[in-house]
C-alpha positions in Angstrom: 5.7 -3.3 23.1 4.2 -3.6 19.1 8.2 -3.1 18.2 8.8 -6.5 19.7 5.9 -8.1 19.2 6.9 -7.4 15.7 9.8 -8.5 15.5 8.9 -11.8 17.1 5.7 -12.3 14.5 8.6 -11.6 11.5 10.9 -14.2 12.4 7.9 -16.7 13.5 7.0 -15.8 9.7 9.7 -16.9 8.1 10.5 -19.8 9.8 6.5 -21.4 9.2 6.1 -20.4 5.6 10.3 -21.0 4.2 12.4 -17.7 4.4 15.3 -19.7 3.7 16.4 -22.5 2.4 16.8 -26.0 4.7 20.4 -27.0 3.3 19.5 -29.8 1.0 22.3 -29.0 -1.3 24.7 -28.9 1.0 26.7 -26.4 2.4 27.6 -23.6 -1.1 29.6 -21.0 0.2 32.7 -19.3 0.0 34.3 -18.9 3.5 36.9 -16.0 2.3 40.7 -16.2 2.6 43.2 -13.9 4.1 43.2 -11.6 1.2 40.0 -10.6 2.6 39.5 -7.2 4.6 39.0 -7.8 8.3 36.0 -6.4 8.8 33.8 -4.7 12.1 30.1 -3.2 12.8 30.7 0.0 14.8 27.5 1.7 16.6 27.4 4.6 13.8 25.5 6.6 16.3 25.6 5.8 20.2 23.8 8.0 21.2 20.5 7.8 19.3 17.0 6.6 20.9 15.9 3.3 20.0 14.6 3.1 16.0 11.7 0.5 16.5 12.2 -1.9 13.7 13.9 -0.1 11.1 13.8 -1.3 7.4 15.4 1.3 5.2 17.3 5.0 5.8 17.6 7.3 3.5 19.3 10.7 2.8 18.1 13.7 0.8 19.3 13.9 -2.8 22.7 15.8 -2.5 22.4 16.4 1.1 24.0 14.8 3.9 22.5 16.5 6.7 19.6 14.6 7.7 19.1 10.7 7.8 15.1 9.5 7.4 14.6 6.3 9.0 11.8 4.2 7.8 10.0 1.8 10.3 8.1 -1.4 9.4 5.4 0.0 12.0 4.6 3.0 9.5 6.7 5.7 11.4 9.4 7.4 9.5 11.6 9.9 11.6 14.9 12.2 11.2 18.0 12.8 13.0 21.3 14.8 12.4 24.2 12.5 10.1 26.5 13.8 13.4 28.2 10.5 15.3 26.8 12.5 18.3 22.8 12.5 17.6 20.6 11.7 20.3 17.3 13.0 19.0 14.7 11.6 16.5 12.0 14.0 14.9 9.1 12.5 13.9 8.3 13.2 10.2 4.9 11.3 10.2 3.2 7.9 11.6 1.1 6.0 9.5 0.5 3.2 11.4 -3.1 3.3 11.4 -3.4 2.9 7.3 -1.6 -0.2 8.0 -1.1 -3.3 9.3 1.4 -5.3 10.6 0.4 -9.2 10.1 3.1 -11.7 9.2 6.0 -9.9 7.0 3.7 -6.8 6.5 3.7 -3.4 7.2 5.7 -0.5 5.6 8.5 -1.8 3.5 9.7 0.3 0.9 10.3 4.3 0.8 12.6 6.5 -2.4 12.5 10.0 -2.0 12.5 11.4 -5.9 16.0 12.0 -7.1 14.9 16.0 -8.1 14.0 16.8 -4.6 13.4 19.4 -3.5 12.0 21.1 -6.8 9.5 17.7 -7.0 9.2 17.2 -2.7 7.7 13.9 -3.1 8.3 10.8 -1.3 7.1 7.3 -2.4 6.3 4.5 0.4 5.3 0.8 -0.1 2.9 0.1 2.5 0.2 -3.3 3.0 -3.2 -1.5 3.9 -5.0 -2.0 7.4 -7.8 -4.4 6.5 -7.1 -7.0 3.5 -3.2 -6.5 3.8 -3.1 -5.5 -0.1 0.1 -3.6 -1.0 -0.2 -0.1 -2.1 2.5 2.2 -3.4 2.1 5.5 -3.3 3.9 9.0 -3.1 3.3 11.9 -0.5 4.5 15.3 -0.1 7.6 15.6 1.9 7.7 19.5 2.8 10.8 21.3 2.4 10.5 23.8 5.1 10.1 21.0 7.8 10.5 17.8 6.6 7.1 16.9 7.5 4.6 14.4 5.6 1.3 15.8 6.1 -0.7 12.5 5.3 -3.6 13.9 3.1 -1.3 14.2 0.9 -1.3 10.7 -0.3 -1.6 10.3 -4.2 -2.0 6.4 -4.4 -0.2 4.8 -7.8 -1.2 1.1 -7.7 -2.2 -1.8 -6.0 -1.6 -5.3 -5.0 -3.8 -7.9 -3.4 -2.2 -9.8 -1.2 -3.7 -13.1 -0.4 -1.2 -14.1 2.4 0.8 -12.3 4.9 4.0 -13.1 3.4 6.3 -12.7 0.4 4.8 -9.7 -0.4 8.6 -8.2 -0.8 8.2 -4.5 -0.8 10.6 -2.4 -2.0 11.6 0.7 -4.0 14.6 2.6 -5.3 14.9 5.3 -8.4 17.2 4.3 -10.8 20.0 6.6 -12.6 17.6 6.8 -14.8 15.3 8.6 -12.9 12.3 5.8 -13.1 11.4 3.9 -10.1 11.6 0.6 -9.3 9.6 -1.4 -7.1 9.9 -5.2 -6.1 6.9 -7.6 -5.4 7.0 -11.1 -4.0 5.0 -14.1 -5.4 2.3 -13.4 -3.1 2.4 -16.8 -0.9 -0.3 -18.4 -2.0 0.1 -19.2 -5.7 4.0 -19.1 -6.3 3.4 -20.0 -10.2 2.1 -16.6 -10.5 5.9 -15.4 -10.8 5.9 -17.0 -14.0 2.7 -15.2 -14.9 3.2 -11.7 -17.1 -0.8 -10.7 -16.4 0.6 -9.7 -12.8 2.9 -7.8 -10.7 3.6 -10.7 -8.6 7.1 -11.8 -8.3 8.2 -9.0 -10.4 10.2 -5.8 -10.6 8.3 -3.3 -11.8 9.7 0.4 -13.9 7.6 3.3 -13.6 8.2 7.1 -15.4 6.6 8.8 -11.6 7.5 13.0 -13.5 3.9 13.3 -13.4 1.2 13.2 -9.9 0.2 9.2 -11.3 3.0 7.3 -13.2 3.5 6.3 -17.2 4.9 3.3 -18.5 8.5 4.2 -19.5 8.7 3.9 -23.7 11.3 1.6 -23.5 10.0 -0.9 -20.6 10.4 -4.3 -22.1 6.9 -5.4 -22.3 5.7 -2.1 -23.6 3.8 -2.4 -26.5 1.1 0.4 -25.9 -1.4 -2.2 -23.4 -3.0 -1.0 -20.6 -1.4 -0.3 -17.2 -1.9 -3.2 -14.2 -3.0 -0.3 -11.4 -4.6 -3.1 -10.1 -4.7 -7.2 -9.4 -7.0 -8.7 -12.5 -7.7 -12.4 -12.4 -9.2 -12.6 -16.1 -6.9 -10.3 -17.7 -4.7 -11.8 -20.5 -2.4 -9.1 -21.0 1.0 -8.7 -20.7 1.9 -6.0 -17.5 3.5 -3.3 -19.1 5.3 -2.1 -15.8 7.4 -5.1 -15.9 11.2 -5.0 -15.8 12.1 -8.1 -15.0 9.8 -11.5 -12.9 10.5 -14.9 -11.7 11.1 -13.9 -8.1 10.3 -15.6 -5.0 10.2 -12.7 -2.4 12.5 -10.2 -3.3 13.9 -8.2 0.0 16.2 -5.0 -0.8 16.7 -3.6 -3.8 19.3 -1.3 -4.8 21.2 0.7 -7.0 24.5 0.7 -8.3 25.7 4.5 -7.9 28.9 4.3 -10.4 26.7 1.4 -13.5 23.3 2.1 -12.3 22.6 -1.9 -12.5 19.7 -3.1 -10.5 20.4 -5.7 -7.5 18.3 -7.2 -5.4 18.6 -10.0 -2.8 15.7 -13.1 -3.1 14.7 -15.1 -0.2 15.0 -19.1 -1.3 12.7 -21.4 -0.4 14.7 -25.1 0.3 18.2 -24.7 -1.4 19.6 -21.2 -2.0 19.3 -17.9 -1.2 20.0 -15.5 -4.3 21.7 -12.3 -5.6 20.4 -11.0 -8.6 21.7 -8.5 -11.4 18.4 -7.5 -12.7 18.1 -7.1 -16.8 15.4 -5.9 -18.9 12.8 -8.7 -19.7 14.5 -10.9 -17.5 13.2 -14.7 -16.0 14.6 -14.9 -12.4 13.3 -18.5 -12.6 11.2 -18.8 -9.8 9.6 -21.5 -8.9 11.3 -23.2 -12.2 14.3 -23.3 -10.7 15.7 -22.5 -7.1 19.0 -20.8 -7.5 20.6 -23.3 -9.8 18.1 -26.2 -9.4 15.1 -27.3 -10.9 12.4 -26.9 -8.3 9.0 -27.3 -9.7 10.0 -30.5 -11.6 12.5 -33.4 -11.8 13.8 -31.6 -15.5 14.0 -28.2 -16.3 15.5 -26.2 -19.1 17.5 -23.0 -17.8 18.3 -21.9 -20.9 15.3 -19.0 -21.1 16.3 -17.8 -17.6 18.6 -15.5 -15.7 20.6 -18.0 -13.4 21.5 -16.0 -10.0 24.3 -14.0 -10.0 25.6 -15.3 -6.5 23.9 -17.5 -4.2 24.9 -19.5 -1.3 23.0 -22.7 1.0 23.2 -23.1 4.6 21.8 -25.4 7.4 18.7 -24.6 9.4 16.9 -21.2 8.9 17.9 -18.2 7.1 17.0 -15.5 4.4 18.8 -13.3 2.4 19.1 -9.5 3.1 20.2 -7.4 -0.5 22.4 -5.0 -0.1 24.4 -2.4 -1.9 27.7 -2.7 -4.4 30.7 -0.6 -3.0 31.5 2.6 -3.9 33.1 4.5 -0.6 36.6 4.8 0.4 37.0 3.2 3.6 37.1 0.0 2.2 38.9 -0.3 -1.1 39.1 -3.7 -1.2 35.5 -4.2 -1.5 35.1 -1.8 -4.2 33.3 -3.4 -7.4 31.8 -6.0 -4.5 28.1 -6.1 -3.3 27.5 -6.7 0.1 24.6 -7.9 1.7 23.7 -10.0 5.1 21.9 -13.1 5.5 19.1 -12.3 8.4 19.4 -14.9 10.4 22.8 -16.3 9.9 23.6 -12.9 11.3 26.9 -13.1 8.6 27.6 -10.6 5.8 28.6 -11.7 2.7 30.1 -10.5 -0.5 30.0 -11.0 -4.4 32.2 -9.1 -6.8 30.0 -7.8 -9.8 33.0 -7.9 -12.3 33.2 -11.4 -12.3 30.1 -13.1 -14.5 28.4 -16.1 -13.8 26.5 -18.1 -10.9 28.8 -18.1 -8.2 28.6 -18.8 -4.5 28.9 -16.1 -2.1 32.2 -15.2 -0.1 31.8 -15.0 3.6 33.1 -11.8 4.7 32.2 -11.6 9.0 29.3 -12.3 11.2 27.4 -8.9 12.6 26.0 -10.9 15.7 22.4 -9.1 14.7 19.4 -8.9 13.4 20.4 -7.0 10.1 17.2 -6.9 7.8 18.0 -4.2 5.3 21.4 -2.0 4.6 21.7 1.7 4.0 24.2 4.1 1.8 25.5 7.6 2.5 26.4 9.3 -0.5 30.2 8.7 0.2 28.8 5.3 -0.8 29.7 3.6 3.0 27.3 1.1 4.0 25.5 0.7 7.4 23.3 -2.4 8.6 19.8 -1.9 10.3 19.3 -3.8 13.4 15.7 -4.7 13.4 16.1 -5.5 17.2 17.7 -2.0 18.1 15.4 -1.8 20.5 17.8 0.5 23.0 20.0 4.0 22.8 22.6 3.5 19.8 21.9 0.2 19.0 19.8 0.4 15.6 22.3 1.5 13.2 26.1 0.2 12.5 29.0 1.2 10.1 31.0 -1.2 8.5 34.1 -0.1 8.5 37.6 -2.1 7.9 39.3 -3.5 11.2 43.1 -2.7 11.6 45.0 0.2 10.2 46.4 -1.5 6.9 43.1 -2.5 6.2 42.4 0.9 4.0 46.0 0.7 2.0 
């Protein structure tokens, strides 16, 4: 019952408060050509039980046995990677730190890359109570794959003074840093623009140690001290910054082969965006809205990091990041990241090797609810169905359609 009233209180969300943009560009979007790989969402795994709102899935660093789902109702369970899994084990339910207003709940989860010789896991979570979001790490126990929940070493936190664009999302680098994505907040979107806070930002964090350090060469490092915390009056610069002017960042990611930073960010009128994320970079936001001014009738984009793709439809929708390509099964789509819009139901693509704004390309409509995107380490892709709410039907492969598809 809380798994649909969830999912109902989500997309109520973001069609009050401007998940997407309402079209008043115009229709910018690339609709593909036949050059394009025909492509299908297969049920990965039929047989599974329902996943109640899943948000992320992850694998074990260097092992493919196991798949950890990660629900936005603070449950996080296992199953066999075996096309024939029908049972979930429950790693641990924290629904009852949490809660689940608006867009919140648990939204982020990176197990760390040296696992298991360092078992911890690190979840982005909005606290029962004020909603604030708090990142932290737990033990993840290598015997059973179990989080016992006293293990919870809490890193930072975030005041959130609405129940939406709180984005909410984490990955580790090839770096071995991790990297966490925070919306504007949605109350005060000018705080994006604002270096004294975390909000609207991506954030890079040196986690080798129980708390974290500030990486030597973050770009706003200059020995000030850490922001473990919201501080109206302070003055200085955040030194866990990586790159800000985001709106509501939702799914970042990793490039496996470059290790480039991409993330997808929800528009608010005219464009939903794909961005390459760069040291010190100014993602605009709310200066500009993809590649218009927003906040004024004149802007200069010359300081700022203009999206990588974007693309503008009619009536409701929000952006989904993804992952670049890296498996097999599809070699067309190598060098291309894929991601889904939510509510268009349609995944599109963008190819990385090719710089400048661009709109996005098309590629198929999934026909559901797809609100994040997971990678095996063959580098295939699988969409999350947030309304998988029956045996088989929370996880899907893409996978190419017709047997000259793969030549």
């Amino acid at each position: 019952m809380n798994y649909w009233i969830g999912a109902v209180i989500l997309a109520s969300s973001c069609m009050l408060n401007g998940c997407g943009g309402g079209g008043s560009n115009g229709s910018v979007v690339d609709e593909g050509s036949d050059s394009d790989p025909a492509l299908t969402l297969v049920a990965a795994y039929p047989q599974l039980p329902a996943l109640a709102a899943p948000v992320a899935m992850l694998m074990l660093p260097g092992d493919d046995a196991w798949w950890f789902s990660v629900s936005r109702l603070g449950r996080i369970d296992r199953f066999s990677n075996q096309p024939e899994a029908d049972v979930l084990m429950p790693v641990v339910d924290l629904s009852e730190r949490m809660t689940f207003r608006g867009e919140m709940g648990l939204t982020g989860a990176a197990i760390h890359p040296n696992y298991p010789q360092d078992p911890r896991i690190f979840l982005i979570y909005n606290a029962r109570g004020d909603g604030e979001s708090i990142l932290s790490s737990f033990v993840l126990a290598p015997d059973n794959y179990q989080i016992n929940p006293a293990s919870e070493r809490v890193l930072l936190r975030l005041e959130q003074p609405a129940t939406n664009h709180n984005g909410g999302d984490l990955a580790f680098g090839l770096d071995g840093m991790l990297y966490a994505a925070f919306g504007d907040g949605g109350a005060d979107r000018e705080q994006s623009q604002r270096l004294s806070n975390l909000y609207g930002a991506v954030i890079r964090l040196d986690v080798g140690l129980e708390d974290y350090r500030i990486p030597s060469d973050n770009p706003f490092q200059q020995g000030q001290s850490r922001c473990t915390h919201f501080d109206a009056s302070r003055s200085d610069v955040c030194p866990e910054i990586y790159g800000y002017g985001f709106r509501n960042p939702w799914r970042l990611s990793i490039d496996r082969q470059t290790g480039a930073i991409w993330l997808g960010d929800v528009g608010q009128h005219s464009a939903e965006e794909v961005n390459h994320v760069r040291p010190g970079g100014n993602y605009g936001w709310p200066v500009m809205e993809g590649e218009s001014c927003y906040s004024q009738d004149n802007c200069d984009s010359n300081a700022l990091e203009l999206p990588h793709s974007y693309y503008d439809l009619r009536g409701t929708q929000a952006v989904a990041g993804g992952y670049v390509y890296r498996g097999r099964d599809i070699p067309k789509l190598t060098g291309h990241y894929i991601f889904w819009d939510i509510y268009g139901q349609t995944i599109y693509s963008t190819d990385i090797t090719k710089p400048g704004s661009k709109p996005a390309r098309r590629l198929t409509t999934g026909g559901r609810l797809m609100v994040g995107m997971a990678e095996d380490h063959r580098g295939e892709l699988y969409g999350l169905n947030f309304e998988g709410g029956t045996t088989g039907e929370a996880i899907y492969r893409l996978q190419a359609q017709g047997p000259n598809e793969t030549d």
